[in-house]
N, C-alpha and C positions, 0 to 999 in steps of 0.2 A: 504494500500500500504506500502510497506517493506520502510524504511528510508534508505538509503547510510551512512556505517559505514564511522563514523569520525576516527576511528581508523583502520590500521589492522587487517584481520583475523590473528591469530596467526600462526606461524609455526611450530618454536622448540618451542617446548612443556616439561616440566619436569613435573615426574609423583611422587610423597613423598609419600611411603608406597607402595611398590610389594609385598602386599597380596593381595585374590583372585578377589577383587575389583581393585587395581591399576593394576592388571597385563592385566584385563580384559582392562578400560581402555588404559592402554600402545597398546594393541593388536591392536584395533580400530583405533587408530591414526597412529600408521607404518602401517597398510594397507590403510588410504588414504593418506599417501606420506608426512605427518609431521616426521619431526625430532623431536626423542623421548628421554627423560634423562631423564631415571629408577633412582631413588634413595632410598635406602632402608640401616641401620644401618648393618643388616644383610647377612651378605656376600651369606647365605645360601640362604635366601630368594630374593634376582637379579639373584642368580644362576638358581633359581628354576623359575622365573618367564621366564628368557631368554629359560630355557630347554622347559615351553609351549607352548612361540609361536613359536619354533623349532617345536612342537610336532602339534600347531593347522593348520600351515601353509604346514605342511608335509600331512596332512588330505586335504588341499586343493585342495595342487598338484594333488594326490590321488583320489581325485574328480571331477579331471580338471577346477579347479575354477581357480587355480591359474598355470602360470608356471611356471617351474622349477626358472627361470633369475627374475621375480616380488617377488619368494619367499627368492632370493638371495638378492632383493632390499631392502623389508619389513625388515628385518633381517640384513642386514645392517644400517636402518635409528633407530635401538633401543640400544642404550648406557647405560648399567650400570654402577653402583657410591656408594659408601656409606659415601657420604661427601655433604652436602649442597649445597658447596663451585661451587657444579657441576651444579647449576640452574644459575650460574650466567647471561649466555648468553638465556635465557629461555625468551620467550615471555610473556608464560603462565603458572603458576606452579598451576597443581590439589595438592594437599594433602588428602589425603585417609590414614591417620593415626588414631592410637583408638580413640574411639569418648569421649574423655577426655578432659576439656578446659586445664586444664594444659600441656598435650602435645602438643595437636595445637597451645597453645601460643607460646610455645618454639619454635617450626617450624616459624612460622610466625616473631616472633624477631630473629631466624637466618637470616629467609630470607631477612628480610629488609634492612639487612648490606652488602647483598649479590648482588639483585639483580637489573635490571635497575630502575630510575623512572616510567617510564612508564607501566613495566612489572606488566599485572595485576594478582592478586592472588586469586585463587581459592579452597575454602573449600567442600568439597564432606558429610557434614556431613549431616546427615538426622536429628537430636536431638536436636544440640546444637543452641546456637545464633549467626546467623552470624551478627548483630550488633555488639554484645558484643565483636566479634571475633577483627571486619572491628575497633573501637573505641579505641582498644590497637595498633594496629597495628600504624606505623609513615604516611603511606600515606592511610584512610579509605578510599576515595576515589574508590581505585582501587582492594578492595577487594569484593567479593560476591562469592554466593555457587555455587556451579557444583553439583548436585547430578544424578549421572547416578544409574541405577536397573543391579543389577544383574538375571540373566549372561549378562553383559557389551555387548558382540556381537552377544548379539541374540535380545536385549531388545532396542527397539526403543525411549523410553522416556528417555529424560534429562527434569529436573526442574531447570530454572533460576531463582537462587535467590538473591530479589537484597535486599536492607535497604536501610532506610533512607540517608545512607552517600553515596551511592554508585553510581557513575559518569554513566550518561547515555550511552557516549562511550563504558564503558567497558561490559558493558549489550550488547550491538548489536553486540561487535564484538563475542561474545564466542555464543550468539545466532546466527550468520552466521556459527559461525564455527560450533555447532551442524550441521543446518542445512548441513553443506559439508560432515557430517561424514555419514549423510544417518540418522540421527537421526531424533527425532519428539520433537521442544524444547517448554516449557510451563512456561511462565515469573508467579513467587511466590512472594508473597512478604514473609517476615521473621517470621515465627511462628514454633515450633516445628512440626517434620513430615511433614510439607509441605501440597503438596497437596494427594498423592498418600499417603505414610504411615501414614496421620492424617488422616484417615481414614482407610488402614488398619488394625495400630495396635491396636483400638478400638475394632475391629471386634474381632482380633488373642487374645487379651485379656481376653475378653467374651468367647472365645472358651475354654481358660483354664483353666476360673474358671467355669464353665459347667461341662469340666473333674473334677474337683478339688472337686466339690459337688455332684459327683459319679452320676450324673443324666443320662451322659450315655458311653460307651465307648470311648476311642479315636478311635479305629476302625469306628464303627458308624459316629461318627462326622463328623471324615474325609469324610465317606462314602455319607453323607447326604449332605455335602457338595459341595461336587464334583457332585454329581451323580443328587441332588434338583437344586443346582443353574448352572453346566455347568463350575465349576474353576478348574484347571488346578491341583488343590493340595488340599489337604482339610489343617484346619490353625493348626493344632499340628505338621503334618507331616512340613509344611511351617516352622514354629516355630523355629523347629528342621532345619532346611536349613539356615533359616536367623538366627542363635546361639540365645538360650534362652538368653544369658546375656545379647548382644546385643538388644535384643526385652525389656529386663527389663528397659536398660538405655533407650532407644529412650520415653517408659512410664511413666518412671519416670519426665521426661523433661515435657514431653506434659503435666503429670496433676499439676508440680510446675508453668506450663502457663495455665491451662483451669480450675484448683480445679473440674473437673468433674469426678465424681467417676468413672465412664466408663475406664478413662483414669488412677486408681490407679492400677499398677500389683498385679495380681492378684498372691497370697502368695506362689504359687507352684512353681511361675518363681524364686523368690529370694531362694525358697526352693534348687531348682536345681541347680540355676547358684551357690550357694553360695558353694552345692556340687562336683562342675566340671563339672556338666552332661548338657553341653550348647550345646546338640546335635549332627550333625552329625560328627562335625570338633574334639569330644570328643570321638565318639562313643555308648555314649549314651544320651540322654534325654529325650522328653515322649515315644520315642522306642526309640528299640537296636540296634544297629548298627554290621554289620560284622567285623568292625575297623574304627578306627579314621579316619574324611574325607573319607570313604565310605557311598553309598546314598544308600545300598542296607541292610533291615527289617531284623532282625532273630530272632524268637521268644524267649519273654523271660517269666517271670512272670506271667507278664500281657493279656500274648496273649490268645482269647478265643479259648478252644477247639471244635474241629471240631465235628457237632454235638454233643454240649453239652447239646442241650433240654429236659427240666426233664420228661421224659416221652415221650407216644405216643401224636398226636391230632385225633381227633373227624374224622370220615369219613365226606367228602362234596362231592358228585357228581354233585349237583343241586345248583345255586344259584339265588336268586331275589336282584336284582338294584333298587331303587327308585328313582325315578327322571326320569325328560326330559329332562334337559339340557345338554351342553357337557359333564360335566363331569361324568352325569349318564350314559348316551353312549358312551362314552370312555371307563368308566369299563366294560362296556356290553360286548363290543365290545372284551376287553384284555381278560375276561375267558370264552366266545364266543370261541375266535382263537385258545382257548387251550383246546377244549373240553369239557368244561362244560355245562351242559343245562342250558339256562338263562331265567328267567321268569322278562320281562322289566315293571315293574309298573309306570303308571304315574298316576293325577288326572281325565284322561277321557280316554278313546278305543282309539282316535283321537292323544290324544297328545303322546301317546305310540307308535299308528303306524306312527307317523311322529318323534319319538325320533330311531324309528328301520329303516326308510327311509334314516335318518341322516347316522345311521351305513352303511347302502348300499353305497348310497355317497363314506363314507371314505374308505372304501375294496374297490371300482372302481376304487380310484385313486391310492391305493396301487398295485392293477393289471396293470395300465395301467402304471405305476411307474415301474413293473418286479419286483415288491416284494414279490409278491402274486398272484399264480395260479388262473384261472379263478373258479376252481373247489375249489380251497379253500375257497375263497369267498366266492361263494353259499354255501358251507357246512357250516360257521360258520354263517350264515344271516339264514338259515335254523334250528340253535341251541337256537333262539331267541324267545320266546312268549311274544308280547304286552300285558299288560293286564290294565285295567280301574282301577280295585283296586287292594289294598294289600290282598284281598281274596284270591289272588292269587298266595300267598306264603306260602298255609298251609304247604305243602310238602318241601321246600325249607331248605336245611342242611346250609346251609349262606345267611345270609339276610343282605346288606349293602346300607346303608342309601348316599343319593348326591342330598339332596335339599337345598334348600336356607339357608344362614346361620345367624341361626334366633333361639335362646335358645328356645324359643315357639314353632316353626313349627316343629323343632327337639324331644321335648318331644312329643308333639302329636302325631308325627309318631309312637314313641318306644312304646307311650303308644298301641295303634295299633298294631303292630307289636307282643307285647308281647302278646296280646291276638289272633292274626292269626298264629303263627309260633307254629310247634310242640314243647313240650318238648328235649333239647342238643339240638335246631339250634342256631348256633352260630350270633349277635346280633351288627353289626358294622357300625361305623358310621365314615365319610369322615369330618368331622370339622377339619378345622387348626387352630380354634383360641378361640374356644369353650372347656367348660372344659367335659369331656368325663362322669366322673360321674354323674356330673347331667342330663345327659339323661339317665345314668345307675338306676338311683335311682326312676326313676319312671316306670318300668318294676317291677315284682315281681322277677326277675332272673338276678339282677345284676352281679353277676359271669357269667354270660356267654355275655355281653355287652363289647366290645374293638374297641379302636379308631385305622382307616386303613386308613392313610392318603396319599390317592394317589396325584399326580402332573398332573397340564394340560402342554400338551394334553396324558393324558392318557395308549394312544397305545405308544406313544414314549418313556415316561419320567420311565426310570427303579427304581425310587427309591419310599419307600411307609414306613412310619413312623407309628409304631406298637407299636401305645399306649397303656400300659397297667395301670388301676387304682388300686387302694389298695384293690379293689374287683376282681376283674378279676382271674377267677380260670387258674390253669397253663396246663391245655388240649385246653383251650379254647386261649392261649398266642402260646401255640403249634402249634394248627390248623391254625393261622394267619400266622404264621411263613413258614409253610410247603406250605400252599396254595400261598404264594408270591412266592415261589421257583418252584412251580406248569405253572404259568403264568410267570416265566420270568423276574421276578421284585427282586431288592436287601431292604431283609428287614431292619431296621434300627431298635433299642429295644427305648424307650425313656418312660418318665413317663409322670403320667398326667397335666400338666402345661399348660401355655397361650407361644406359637409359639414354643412350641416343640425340636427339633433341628434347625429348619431351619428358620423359620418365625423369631426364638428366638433370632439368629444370624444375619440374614438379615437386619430386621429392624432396628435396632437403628444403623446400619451403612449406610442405604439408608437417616435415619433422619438425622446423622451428616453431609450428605452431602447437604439436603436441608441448615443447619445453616450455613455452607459456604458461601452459596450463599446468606442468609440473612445478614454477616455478610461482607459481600459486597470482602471476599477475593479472592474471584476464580470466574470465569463464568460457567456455566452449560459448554459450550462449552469446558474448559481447563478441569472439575472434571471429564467428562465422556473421554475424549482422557486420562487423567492420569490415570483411575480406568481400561482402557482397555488395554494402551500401557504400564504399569508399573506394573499392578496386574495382568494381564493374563485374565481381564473379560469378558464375553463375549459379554456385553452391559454394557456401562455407566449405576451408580446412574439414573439420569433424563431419558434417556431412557426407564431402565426396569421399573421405578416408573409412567410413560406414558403407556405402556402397561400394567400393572398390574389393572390400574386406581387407584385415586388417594383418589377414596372413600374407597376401599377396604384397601389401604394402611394405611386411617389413623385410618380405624377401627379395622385392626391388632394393631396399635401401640397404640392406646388406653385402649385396651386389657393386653397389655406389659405392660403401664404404670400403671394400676391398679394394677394388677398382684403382679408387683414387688416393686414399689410405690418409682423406683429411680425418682430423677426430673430430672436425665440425658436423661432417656425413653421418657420424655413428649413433645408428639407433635410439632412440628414446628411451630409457628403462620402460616408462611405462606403455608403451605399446608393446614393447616384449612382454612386458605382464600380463597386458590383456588378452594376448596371442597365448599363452602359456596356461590362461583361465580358461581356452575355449570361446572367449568373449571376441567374435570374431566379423561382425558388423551384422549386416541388416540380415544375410543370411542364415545367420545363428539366433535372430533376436535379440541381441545385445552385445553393441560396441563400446564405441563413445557414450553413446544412447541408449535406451532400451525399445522397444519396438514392438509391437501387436503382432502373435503370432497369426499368422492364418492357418 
């Protein structure tokens, strides 16, 4: 139950810094009916920030959100200033100035001479210490952070952050006043990043020393990103939005508070920012830019060219699937739909015709969905041959492996397989966490062996990771590449490594949010509302980590943590624990979470 502020929600509100964060800010509060004091050093910059809410409120009208007489009002309750002196009648002063302690002090000791006792002040930094801030300051009490996401009026999440010194009043009243703005607020306590960016910027970190050690494009990344996990942005292109420089400081913060390597920038960010190239607000950074603060790509250097593949690939007409589970019938199924003959192998007659039953299934509900013609369906259920064994793939130009994920069961296939398949059929295998080679190595035809790492559910998920090993001949990198474009799917280039692009990335940002919660500073409940209402996710950490289940999770990340042999990668105790209790995600009934069985 909500507590009754002892203070005030706030009214006048002053806003210190109208750039694209305080302007945003400012915008939010004059449209719910606060009286607003812009204050900026910069004449140009109050100018510029009053010409967008002229410009966003004009879009309103224009939309019929707003009328004309509320867009006269909002517009009237926003006051620019370039003198401190202006906050004095102020309830509440955000600051959204550089994320520098030496500036913010200075703001903060003008304000103090400025403004009421009561008036509480509020630091928007995502980086810095608001302790350290609230303990210079004359009354600590009444200081604590505001961190709102950009873009301010489109982004539902604020993070209340409060310290040690910080009076509970003044926590509830800015927590009501969120809640008045329409916003979704999540009480922090004080650590670098918070809740939302201490864990994104781990992630966007890892993202660009991946670029950084050529392992695969920014294109890719991006692509594998967005397209594998469902985010709104892939983290280079992000990078570039939220300023390389700005990403450097906020990391550098986090790893002088966590010494986890994870969290040291990675050298290409100080490379850039050091160059000017801090992204879009530059025009350039890890892309190009049409012009400074423009969001809109134009090829430069770096950009790959349009079919650039060395060569032709291999003819496929025909392919064999192994497996019976979903994911073997989900591929079945994807070059099924596209015209391919598909020869469906499982361990028995039975489990193959009940793996091509599954597929019938899923076309029904596509038809009865209006996705899918009656007649389609049958045509591509009709392109399907069950078969008992891999005999069955003499004739078969691609042969891709989706059984269990299991270095054993996997060699014994290929070994199989190299002896059933003709001479050039191409040799692929579905592993996300497995190394590709070593099932390449025990075929006599490891050049023709490449990891095709599709996504569940299969028919849905366009993206598919096109491992190639230091063997893999370039007809056979060709053939993967053109047949993903055949069926519909965006390929992704990466090498042979433990989580690829996406596992590689995912994980040790799903791990940092399990230590959170060991670390007793967040609840599942606040990390999945911040990862979704502040990063664009499209499920919390502990949700996706429940449906993934929790066994597979940590045998990915045991993988990673060999692999790469950081101690920042290793395991969570307690995901080990909950793995260890059987408590295994949505499949078991109880993860993170507990769950209604059916």
């Amino acid at each position: 139950m909500d507590r009754q502020s002892s203070q005030p929600t706030p009214q006048t509100i002053a806003v210190v810094g109208l750039g694209t964060m305080g302007t945003g800010i400012a915008e939010v509060l004059a449209r719910a009916g606060r009286e607003v004091i812009g204050i900026d050093i910069s004449e140009t910059a109050a100018r510029r920030a009053s010409a967008s809410l002229a410009a966003a409120t004009a879009r309103s009208v224009a939309r019929e959100r707003l009328t004309e007489q509320e867009r006269a009002d909002v517009l009237a309750r926003f006051r620019t200033f370039t003198d401190l002196a202006a906050a004095a009648e102020a309830d509440l002063v955000i600051e959204v100035v550089p994320e520098s302690y030496e500036v913010k002090q200075q703001v903060f000791r003008e304000l103090d001479a400025v403004v009421r006792p009561d008036t509480i002040l509020a630091t928007g930094t995502n980086a810095l210490s608001v302790t350290r801030l609230a303990a210079e300051s004359q009354r600590p009490e009444r200081v604590l952070g505001l961190h709102f996401f950009n873009p301010v009026p489109a982004m539902k999440l604020v993070e209340i952050v409060s310290c040690v010194l910080t009076a509970p009043t003044a926590v509830e009243a800015v927590t009501e006043l969120a809640r008045e703005l329409g916003k979704e607020p999540v009480a922090v306590g004080d650590r670098p990043g918070f809740v939302a960016d201490g864990l994104l910027f781990g992630y966007l970190n890892q993202a660009a020393a991946m670029y950084e050690a050529k392992y695969a494009s920014r294109e890719d990344i991006d692509a594998a990103m967005r397209l594998g996990c469902g985010l709104p942005m892939g983290p280079l292109a992000l990078l570039d939005l939220i300023g390389v420089d700005t990403a450097r400081t906020v990391l550098e913060a986090m790893y002088a508070s966590s010494g986890d390597r994870l969290h040291a920038p990675a050298p290409i960010l100080g490379q850039l920012a050091e160059a000017g190239l801090a992204g879009q607000k530059s025009g350039r950074g890890f892309y190009t830019y049409e012009a400074p603060g423009s969001s809109v790509i134009v090829r430069d250097l770096q950009t790959p060219l349009d079919g650039s593949l060395l060569g032709a690939g291999r003819p496929v007409s025909s392919v064999g699937v192994a497996g019976s589970g979903t994911m073997a019938s989900g591929i079945a199924q994807v070059f099924a739909q596209s015209g391919f003959d598909v020869v469906l192998a499982a361990r028995s007659q039975e489990k193959a015709e009940a793996a091509k039953a599954a597929i019938g299934k899923s076309l029904g509900r596509a038809v009865s969905k209006g996705r899918l013609t009656q007649e389609a369906a049958d045509e591509t259920l009709g392109r399907i041959t069950p078969a008992g064994s891999l005999d069955a793939f003499a004739e078969v130009d691609l042969a891709v492996e989706a059984v269990a994920e299991d270095l054993a069961v996997k060699q014994e296939l290929f070994a199989a397989l190299d002896k059933v398949c003709k001479p050039g059929a191409v040799l692929a295998t579905t592993t996300s966490s497995l190394p590709v080679i070593a099932v390449a190595r025990v075929t006599s035809r490891p050049q023709d062996v490449i990891g095709m790492h599709f996504f569940n559910p299969a028919p849905a998920m366009k993206l598919v990771e096109v491992v190639r090993t230091v063997l893999t001949a370039d007809d056979v990198h060709a053939t993967v590449r053109e047949i993903c474009v055949k069926v519909r799917k965006h390929p992704v280039d990466c090498g042979d490594r433990a989580g690829f692009i996406v596992n590689a990335l995912l994980f040790p940002y799903l791990n940092n949010a399990i230590k959170m919660v060991e670390e007793h500073y967040a609840s599942l409940d606040q990390i999945d509302a911040a990862m979704k209402l502040g990063g664009g996710y499209p499920m919390g950490p502990f949700e996706l980590l429940d449906v993934v289940g929790l066994d597979v999770s940590l045998a990915i990340e045991k993988v990673l943590h060999k692999e790469f042999r950081d101690p920042g990668l290793a395991p969570s105790p307690l995901l080990e624990h909950l793995v260890a209790a059987g408590c295994l995600g949505r499949k078991t009934g109880r993860g993170f979470r507990e769950y209604a069985r059916r």
